[in-house]
C-alpha positions as CSV (number, residue, x, y, z in Angstrom):
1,X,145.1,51.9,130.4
2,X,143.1,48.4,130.9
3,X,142.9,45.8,128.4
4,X,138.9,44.8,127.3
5,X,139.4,41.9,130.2
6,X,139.7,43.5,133.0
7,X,137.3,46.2,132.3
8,X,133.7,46.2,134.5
9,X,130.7,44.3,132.1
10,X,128.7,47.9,132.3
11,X,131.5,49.8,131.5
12,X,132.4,47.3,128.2
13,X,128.5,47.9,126.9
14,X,129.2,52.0,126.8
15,X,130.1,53.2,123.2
16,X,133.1,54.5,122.8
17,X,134.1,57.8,122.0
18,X,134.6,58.6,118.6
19,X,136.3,61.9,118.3
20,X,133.2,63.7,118.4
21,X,132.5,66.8,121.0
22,X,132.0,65.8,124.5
23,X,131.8,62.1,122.8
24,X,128.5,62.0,122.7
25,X,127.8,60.3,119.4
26,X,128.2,56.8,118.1
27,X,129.2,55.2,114.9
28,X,128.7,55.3,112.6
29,X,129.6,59.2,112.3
30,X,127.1,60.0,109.4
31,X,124.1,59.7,112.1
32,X,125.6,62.7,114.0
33,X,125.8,65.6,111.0
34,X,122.0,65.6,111.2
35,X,121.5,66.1,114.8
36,X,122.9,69.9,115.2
37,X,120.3,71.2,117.3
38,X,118.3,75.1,116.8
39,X,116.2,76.4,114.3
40,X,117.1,78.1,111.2
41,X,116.3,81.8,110.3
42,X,113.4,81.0,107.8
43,X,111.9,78.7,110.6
44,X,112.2,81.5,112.6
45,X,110.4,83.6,110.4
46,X,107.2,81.4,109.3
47,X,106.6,81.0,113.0
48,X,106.9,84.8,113.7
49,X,104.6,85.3,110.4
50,X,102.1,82.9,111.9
51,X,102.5,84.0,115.0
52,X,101.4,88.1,114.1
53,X,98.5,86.6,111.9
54,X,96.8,85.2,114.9
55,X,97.3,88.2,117.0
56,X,95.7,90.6,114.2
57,X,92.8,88.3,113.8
58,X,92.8,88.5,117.8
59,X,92.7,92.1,117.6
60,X,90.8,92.4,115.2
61,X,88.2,90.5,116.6
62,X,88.3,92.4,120.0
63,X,87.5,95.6,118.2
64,X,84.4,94.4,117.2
65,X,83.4,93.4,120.4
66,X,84.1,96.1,122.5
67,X,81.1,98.7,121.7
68,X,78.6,95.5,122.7
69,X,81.2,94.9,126.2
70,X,80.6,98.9,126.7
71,X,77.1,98.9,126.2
72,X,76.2,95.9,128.2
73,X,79.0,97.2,131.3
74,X,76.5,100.4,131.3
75,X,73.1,98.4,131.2
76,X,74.5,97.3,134.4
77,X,75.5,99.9,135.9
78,X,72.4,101.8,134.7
79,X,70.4,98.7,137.1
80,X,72.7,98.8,139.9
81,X,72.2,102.4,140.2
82,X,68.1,102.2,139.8
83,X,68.7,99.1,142.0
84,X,70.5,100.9,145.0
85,X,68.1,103.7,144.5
86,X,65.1,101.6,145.2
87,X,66.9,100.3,148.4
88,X,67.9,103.8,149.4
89,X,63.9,104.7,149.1
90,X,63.6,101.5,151.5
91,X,66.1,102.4,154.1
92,X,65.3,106.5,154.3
93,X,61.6,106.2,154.0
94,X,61.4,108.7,151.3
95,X,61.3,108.7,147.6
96,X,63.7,108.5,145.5
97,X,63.8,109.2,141.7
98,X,66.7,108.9,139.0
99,X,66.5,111.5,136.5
100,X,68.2,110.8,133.3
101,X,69.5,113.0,130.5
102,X,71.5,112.1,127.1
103,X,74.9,111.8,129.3
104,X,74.0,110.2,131.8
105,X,71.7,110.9,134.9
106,X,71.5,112.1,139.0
107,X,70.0,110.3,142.1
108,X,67.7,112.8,144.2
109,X,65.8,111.9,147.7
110,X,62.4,113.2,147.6
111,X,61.7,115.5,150.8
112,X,58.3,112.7,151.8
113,X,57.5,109.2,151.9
114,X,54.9,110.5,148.9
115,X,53.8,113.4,146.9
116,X,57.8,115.0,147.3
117,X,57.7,118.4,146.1
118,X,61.6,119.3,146.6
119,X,64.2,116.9,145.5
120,X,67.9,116.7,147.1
121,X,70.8,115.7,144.8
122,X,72.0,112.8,146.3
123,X,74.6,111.0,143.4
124,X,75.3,111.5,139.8
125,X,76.9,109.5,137.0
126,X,78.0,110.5,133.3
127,X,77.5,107.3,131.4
128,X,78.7,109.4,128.3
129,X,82.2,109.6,130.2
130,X,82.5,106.0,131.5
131,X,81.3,104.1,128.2
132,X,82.6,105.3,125.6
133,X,79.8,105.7,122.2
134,X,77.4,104.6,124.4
135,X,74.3,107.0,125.7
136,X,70.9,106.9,126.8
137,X,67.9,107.5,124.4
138,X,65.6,110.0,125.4
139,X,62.6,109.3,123.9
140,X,61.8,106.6,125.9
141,X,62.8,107.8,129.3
142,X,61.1,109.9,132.2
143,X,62.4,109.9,135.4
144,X,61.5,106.8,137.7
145,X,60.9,107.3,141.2
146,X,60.6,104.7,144.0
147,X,59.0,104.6,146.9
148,X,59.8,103.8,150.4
149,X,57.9,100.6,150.6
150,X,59.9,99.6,147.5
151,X,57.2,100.1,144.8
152,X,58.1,102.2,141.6
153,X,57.3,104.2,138.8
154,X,57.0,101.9,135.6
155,X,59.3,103.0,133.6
156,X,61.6,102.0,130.3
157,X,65.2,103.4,129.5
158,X,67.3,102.3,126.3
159,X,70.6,102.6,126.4
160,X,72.3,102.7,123.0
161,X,75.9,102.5,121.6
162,X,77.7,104.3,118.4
163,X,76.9,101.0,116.4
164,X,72.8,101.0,117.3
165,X,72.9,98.1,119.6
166,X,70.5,98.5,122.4
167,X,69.4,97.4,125.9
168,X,66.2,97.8,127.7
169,X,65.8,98.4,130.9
170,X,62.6,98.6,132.5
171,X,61.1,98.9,136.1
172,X,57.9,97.5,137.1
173,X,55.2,98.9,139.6
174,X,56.5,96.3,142.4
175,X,60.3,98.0,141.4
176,X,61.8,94.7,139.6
177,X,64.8,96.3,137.8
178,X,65.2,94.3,134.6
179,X,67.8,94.1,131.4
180,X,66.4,93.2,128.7
């Protein structure tokens, strides 16, 4: 053991230990009882409590939202299909017409360029099956054809969900494919 005179000036300035664990603390002793570290239970808890609110309201929110996700995710894939049917038109120099029904609807090459009198099945797609509560109204759809120069049939489909949100889709005489 070395007497305060001898020791180095760095090692004089470190507290001492006071019978604490690992010595960490330094007088006086009553600043070390409030330093346990952890939470209690009933922190624990509020946290948790809060913690579930948020994800229910999260949830809950999400629910809402997903019919109006589903119906805009078939819009689009209504358009891409009417879309690639146009450019199929384009590249096989025939016609080309989509012809719908509550569930969905099939592609079909025309056997001419114009006038097609036999029609080929060339794709189909059940909207019905993919979007769930979401299907096609009727009413306002016939069955759009394009031709190989890339011109089209003008023509309006409405796609609808469970809730009665819609989207229009319409297709001009130059065969623009729009949602509206």
């Amino acid at each position: 053991m070395r007497d305060e005179t001898t020791m180095d000036p760095v090692e004089a300035e470190r507290p001492h230990d006071t019978g604490s664990p690992a010595g960490r603390c330094i007088p006086p002793r009553a600043a070390c009882q409030n330093s346990e570290h952890g939470f209690t239970l009933v922190e624990l808890l509020v946290v948790l409590a809060v913690a579930g609110i948020l994800a229910g309201l999260t949830i809950v929110g999400f629910a809402t939202l997903l019919p109006k996700y589903r119906l805009d995710g078939a819009a689009a894939t209504v358009r891409s299909d009417l879309y690639s049917a146009k450019i199929q038109a384009a590249n096989a120099k025939r016609q080309y017409r989509v012809s719908f029904n509550a569930n969905g609807y099939s592609i079909q090459q025309g056997d001419k360029s114009i006038g097609s009198t036999i029609w080929t099945h060339v794709s189909s797609r059940q909207i019905t099956n993919e979007y769930s509560g979401v299907t096609i109204d009727m009413g306002s759809t016939s069955n759009p054809t394009f031709q190989p120069r890339g011109t089209a049939t003008n023509d309006t489909i409405v796609v609808q969900n469970d809730r009665g949100d819609t989207r229009t889709i319409t297709i001009t005489l130059a065969g623009r494919v729009k949602v509206l």
